[in-house]
N, C-alpha and C positions, 0 to 999 in steps of 0.2 A: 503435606502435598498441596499444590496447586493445579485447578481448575479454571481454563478459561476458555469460553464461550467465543468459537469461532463463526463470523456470521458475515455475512456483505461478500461485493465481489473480492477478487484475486488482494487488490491493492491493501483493502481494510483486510483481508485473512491475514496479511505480511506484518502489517502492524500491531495485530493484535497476540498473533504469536512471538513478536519481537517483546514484544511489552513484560505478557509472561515468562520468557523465559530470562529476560535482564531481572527479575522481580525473584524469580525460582533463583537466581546466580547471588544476587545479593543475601537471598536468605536461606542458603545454602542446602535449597529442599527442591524434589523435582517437581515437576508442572505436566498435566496431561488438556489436551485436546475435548471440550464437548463442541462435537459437530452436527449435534440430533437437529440446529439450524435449517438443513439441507434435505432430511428428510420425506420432507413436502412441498419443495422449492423446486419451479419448474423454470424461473429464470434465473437464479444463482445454484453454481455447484460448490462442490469442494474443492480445491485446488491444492493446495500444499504440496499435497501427495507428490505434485509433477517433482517437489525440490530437496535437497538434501538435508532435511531437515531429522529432528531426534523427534520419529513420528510418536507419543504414547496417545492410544484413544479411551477418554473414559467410557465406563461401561454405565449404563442405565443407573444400575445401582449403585455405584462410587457420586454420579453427579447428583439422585434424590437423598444420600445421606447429607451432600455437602451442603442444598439446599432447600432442609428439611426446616421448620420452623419450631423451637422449641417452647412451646406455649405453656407446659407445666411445668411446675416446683420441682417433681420424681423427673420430668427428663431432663431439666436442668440439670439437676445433680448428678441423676445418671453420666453426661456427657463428661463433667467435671473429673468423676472419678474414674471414668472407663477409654475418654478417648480427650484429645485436645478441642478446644471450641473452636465450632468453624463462624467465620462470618461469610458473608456476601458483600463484594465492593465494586460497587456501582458509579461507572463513573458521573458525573452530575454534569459536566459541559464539556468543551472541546479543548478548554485550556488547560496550559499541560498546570501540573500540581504534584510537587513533590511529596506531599501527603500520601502520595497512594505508593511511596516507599517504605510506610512503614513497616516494621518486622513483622509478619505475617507465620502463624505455622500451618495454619490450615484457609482454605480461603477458594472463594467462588469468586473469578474475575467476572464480570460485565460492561463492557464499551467498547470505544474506536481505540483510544491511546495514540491518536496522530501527532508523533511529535516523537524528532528525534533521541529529544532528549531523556526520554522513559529508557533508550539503550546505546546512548554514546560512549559507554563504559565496556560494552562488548559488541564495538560496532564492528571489529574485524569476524568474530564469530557470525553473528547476525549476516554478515557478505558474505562467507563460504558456506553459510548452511543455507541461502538463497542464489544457491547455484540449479540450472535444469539437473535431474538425474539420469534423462537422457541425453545423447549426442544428437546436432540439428541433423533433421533432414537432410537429403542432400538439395533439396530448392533454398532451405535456409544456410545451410554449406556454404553454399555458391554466395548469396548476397553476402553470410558472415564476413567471409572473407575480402570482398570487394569491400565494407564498412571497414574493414582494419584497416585497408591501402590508401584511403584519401580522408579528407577533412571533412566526417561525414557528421552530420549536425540530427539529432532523430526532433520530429515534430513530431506533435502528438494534437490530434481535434478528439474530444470527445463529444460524443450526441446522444447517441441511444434515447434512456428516460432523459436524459437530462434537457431534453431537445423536445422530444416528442409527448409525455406527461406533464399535465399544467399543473400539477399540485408540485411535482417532482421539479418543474423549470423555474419557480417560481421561486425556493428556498435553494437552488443551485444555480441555477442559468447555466449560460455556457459562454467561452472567450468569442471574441468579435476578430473578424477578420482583418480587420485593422491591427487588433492586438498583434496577430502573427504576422504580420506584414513589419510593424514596427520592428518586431523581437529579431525578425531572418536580417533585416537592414542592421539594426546592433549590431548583429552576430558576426554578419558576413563581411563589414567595416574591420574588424579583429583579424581576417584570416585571406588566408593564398587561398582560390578555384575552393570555396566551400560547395558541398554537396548536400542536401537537405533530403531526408527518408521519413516520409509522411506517414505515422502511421494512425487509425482512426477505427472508430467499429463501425463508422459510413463512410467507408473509404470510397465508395461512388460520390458521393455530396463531396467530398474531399477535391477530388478529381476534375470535378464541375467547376468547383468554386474557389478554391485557392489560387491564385495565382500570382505565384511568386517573379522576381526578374534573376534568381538564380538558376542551377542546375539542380532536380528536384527528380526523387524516385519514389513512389505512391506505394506502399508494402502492401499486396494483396495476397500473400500465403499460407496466412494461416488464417485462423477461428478462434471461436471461443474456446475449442476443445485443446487448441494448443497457443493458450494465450502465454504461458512460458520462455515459447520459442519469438514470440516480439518483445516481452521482457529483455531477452538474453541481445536481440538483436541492437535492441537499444542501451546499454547500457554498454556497448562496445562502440559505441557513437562517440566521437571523441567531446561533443559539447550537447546541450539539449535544451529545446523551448517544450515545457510543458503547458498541458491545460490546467484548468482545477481539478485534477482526479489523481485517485493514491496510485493507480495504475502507472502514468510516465511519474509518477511523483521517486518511485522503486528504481525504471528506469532510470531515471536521472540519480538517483543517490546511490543506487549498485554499482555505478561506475568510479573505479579506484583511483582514474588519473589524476593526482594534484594540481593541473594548469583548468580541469574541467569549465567550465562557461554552463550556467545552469539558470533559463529565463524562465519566472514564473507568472501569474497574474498576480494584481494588487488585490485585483477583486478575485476573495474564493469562491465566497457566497453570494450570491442574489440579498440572502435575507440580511439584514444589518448585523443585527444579536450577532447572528451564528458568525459573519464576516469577522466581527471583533475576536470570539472565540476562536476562531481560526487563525491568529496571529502566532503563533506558535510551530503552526505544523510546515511552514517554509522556513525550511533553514537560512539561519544570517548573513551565509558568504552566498546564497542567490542573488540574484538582480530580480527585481519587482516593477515589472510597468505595470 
């Protein structure tokens, strides 16, 4: 069995169940959930739950045998003879690494795993089990459907910490207005009467500040508590400029149309290292300003 440690917002929860469960499929062993991350967390929750996912949660005692530390000879041996060796695999940086495919029977996952390619292999599974397990609202009804009938394009600003924590702006940053402005110009050159669905977690600063020379609708419906329902909103978008966050990152790659248009930044990071590291987790058919 595998163990892997669900922790960050919504976006890193998708990846990191995604990772574990491409990892449990290749090694033909199941995978459970430690979310004890969230326990004490008063600015991230657990999300998942919202999505059709194969929910197992481990229990207190399943996660301290897996990462129990075997420091004598009698438990060494013990484990040997009585149960399969667990390790603990930690990821080291943001780059993806095929090494952490290998055949595993017992194992404590730890990391982001941002990068499609940990589950290109069961990317149709990974789409239908990141479906809402609710039906929208009817306020989300209403826009869903208006998003299916025209060439609606989702934007996405991120700010929150990323904006407003200087230790946190400093190794992220956030895109510049100009970036969005370039990305709606691309986009809107490509298509007939495009409609642009702004969606952000300052959608007032949004509001304020963006402004585009398109047709543009500000998504103010939901929260953090139904951050699913702008998920789902946006990945019915027929094209997508994202920020640097796993959040539109899901949006943009949960959408199955094959003609899709998917703008990301060049810049993910603020910090250099991590920037380089980060080559991996935008896919190669995106466009990159």
């Amino acid at each position: 069995m595998l163990i892997v440690k669900i922790h960050g917002g919504l976006g890193n929860q998708l990846f990191q169940y995604a990772f574990a469960k491409s990892l449990a499929y290749k090694n033909n062993t199941d995978f459970k959930l430690d979310i004890h991350f969230f326990d004490d967390q008063s600015l991230r929750s657990y999300n998942l739950c919202d999505f059709n996912i194969i929910e197992n949660i481990a229990s207190t005692t399943e996660i301290s045998a897996f990462k129990q530390k075997k420091t004598t000879r009698f438990n060494f041996l013990k484990s040997k003879l009585f149960k399969p060796e667990t390790h603990i695999v930690e990821e080291k940086n943001l780059e993806f690494n095929p090494l952490y495919f290998t055949p595993l029977t017992n194992a404590y996952l730890s990391g982001y795993w941002q990068s499609e390619k940990y589950f290109a292999d069961i990317k149709t599974q990974i789409k239908n089990e990141f479906t809402p397990k609710a039906p929208p609202s009817d306020t989300n009804c209403f826009l869903l459907n208006k998003i299916k009938s025209n060439n609606a394009i989702s934007l996405h600003i991120r700010r929150g910490d990323f904006e407003k924590e200087e230790t946190v702006n400093k190794i992220h940053g956030t895109c510049s207005l100009p970036y969005y402005e370039n990305a709606a110009d691309l986009i809107a050159n490509k298509l007939t009467d495009p409609i642009f669905y702004i969606f952000s977690d300052d959608i007032n600063w949004a509001r304020h500040n963006l402004k585009l020379n398109y047709k543009t609708h500000f998504v103010d419906i939901n929260d953090e508590h139904s951050a699913f329902e702008d998920i789902r909103l946006m990945y019915n978008c027929k094209h997508h400029i994202i920020a640097n966050s796993t959040f539109s990152w899901w949006g943009a790659w949960l959408n199955t149309k094959p003609d899709k248009i998917v703008i990301a930044p060049i810049k993910w990071f603020n910090d250099t290292e991590l920037n380089y590291q980060a080559k991996d987790i935008v896919p190669e058919t995106w466009i990159r300003i």
